[in-house]
C-alpha positions, -999 to +999 in steps of 0.1 A: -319-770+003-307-797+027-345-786+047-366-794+014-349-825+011-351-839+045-388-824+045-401-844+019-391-876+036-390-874+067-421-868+097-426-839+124-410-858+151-375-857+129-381-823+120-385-808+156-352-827+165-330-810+140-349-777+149-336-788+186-298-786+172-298-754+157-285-725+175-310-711+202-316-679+179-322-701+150-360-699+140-382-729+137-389-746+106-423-754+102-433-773+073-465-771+053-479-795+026-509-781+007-528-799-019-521-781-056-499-756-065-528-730-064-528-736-025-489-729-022-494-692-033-530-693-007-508-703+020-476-683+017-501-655+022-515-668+053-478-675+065-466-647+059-482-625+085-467-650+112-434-655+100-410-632+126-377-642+142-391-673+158-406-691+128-404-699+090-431-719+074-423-739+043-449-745+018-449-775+000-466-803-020-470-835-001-459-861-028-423-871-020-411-885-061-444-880-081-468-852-091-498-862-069-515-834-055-548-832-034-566-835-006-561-871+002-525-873-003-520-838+017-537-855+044-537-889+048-515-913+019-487-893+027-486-875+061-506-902+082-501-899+117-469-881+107-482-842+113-473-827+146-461-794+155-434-790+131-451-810+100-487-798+093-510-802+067-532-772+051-564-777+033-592-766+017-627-772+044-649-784+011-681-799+030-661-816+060-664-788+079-698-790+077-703-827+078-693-824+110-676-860+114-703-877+092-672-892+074-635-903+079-618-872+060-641-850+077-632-867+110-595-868+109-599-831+098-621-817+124-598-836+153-565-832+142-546-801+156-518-803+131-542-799+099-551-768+094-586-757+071-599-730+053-634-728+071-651-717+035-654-747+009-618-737-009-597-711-013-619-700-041-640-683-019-619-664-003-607-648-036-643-639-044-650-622-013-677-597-021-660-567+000-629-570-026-645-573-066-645-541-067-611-536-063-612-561-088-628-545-111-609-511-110-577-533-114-588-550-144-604-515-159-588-486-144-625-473-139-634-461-104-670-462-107-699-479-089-718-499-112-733-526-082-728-531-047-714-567-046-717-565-011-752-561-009-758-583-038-740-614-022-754-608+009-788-615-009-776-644-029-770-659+003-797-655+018-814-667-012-794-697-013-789-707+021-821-731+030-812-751-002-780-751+008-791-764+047-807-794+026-773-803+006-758-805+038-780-825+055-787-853+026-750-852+027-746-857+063-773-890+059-746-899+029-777-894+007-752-880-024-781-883-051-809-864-041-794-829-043-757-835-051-736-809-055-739-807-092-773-804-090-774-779-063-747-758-080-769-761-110-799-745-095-778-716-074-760-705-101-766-671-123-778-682-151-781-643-165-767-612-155-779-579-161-758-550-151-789-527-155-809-551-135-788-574-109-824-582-089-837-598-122-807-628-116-817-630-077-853-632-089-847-662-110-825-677-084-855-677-054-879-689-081-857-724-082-843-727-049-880-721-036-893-747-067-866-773-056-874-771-015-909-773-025-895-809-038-876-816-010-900-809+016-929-831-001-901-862-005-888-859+033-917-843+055-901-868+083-866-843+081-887-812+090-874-813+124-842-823+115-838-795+089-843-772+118-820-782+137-790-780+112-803-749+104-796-738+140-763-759+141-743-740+114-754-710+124-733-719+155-706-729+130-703-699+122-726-706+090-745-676+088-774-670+062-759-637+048-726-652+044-733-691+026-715-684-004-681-688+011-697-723+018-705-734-019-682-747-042-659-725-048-652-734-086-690-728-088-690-696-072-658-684-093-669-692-128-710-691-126-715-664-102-687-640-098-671-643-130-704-638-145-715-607-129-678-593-133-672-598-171-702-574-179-695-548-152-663-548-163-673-543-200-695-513-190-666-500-166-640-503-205-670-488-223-678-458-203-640-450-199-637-453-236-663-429-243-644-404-221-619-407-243-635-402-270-653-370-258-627-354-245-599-359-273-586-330-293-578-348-323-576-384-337-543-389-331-546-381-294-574-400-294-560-431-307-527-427-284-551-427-254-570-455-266-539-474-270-526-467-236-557-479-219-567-508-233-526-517-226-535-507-189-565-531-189-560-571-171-583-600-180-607-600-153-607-642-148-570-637-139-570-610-117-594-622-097-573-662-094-547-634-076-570-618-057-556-616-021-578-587-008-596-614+016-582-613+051-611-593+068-635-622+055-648-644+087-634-678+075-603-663+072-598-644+106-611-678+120-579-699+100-559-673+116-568-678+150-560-717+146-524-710+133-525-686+164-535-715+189-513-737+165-481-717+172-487-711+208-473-751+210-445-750+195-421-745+215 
């Protein structure tokens, strides 16, 4: 459309003038830029629960004749200074949230209005939002059953988790990149096993290395002690809270070596167990097979399903996105 067009080369200012010739009824065009093509799908949700008859969001990439995508170029090579009410740009937090100004991005995020953040690391998180793999799972197995209360076990993860976690942040924050970098810290909070039989045997492992590896930490840096305290206190006034730090971790991380490898054997169980009902209850082979058939057809690979989960909007860093595209929309006028 003549909208796209104009969109992708042209700043807020321009945009809020042509919304100022169109007829009084007219609704407001507010355009969007996200980073990847994953993040247009993210935010159309979001959007959608405030389009009405006053505004219409359009979600977009921010490069203008190429294929870049990202963080930067949502943000800063292309939009500049160029956001305002009727140009924004939508991100994913990754640490600047929580770096708190330690660093340019993380600056211009946390200051400008017109850029709008996820709160957890990336949108990733939000699709593994412990209160929704269930659903996941029946999806993907068309089995009802309880096989593990992912609440309960993510709320222990976390906790788990969290003080190494404080201590990636605050090397971060003292650009200290080396000393527990993210790799390395994903490394030791991931699940490196998974027993459906026995989820605390993961949990177990996990405190044994986050516990071995702040041992380390604490013995290198007995001069952050205090330090450590007090960030520990800070994000919890973020809104950082111990039961809730894995919408905080990389979300790739959490996706593919937590949640995606609790859910592929839970799943399994849930497509073996109905199987067997099958199998008991049949009459005959023939039914048998036809039954078989028709299930397994009725099945969904678990690692896609859950890249479409969208059963996320009662998770806190969502309803607190919402509230800024709340305070967002109460300016434009």
């Amino acid at each position: 459309t003549a909208m796209k067009r104009l969109a992708e080369y042209l700043n807020s200012g321009f945009i809020e003038a042509v919304n100022a010739l169109r007829p009084k009824k007219a609704k407001t065009i507010i355009v969007a830029y996200v980073e990847s093509y994953d993040d247009i799908s993210f935010w159309r949700t979001v959007f959608d629960e405030f389009e009405n008859e006053r505004f219409h969001f359009k979600v977009m990439l921010p490069a203008r004749n190429k294929l870049t995508k990202g963080k930067k170029q949502a943000m800063m090579n292309m939009l500049g200074c160029s956001v305002g009410k009727n140009m924004i740009a939508c991100v994913d937090s990754d640490y600047d949230y929580l770096l708190q100004g330690a660093t340019s991005t993380s600056r211009q995020m946390l200051e400008n209005k017109y850029i709008l953040h996820t709160y957890a690391y990336s949108i990733e998180n939000f699709r593994c939002f412990a209160d929704s793999l269930k659903q996941v799972c029946v999806l993907c197995t068309q089995n009802d059953s309880n096989v593990i209360d992912f609440k309960e076990f993510f709320k222990l993860y976390s906790q788990i988790s969290h003080p190494l976690f404080v201590w990636n942040i605050l090397l971060y924050r003292k650009n200290d990149t080396r000393t527990m970098s993210m790799l390395k810290f994903c490394e030791i909070v991931r699940l490196s096993s998974f027993r459906v039989e026995n989820p605390a045997y993961s949990l177990q492992q996990l405190s044994y290395r986050v516990k071995h590896n702040i041992a380390l930490l604490e013995k290198q840096f007995p001069e952050l002690k205090e330090e450590y305290e007090n960030l520990t206190k800070e994000l919890e006034q973020l809104g950082i809270l111990p039961d809730e730090t894995y919408f905080y971790i990389q979300g790739h991380h959490i996706m593919n070596n937590v949640v995606l490898r609790m859910l592929q054997p839970v799943c399994r169980l849930l497509r073996n167990r109905r199987e067997e009902e099958i199998a008991r209850y049949a009459y005959h082979n023939r039914q048998y097979s036809n039954e078989l058939s028709s299930y397994r057809h009725s099945q969904c690979d678990v690692a896609m399903m859950l890249s479409k989960n969208t059963d996320y909007k009662s998770a806190p860093p969502y309803r607190r996105l919402k509230k800024d595209i709340e305070r967002l929309l109460e300016s434009v006028v």
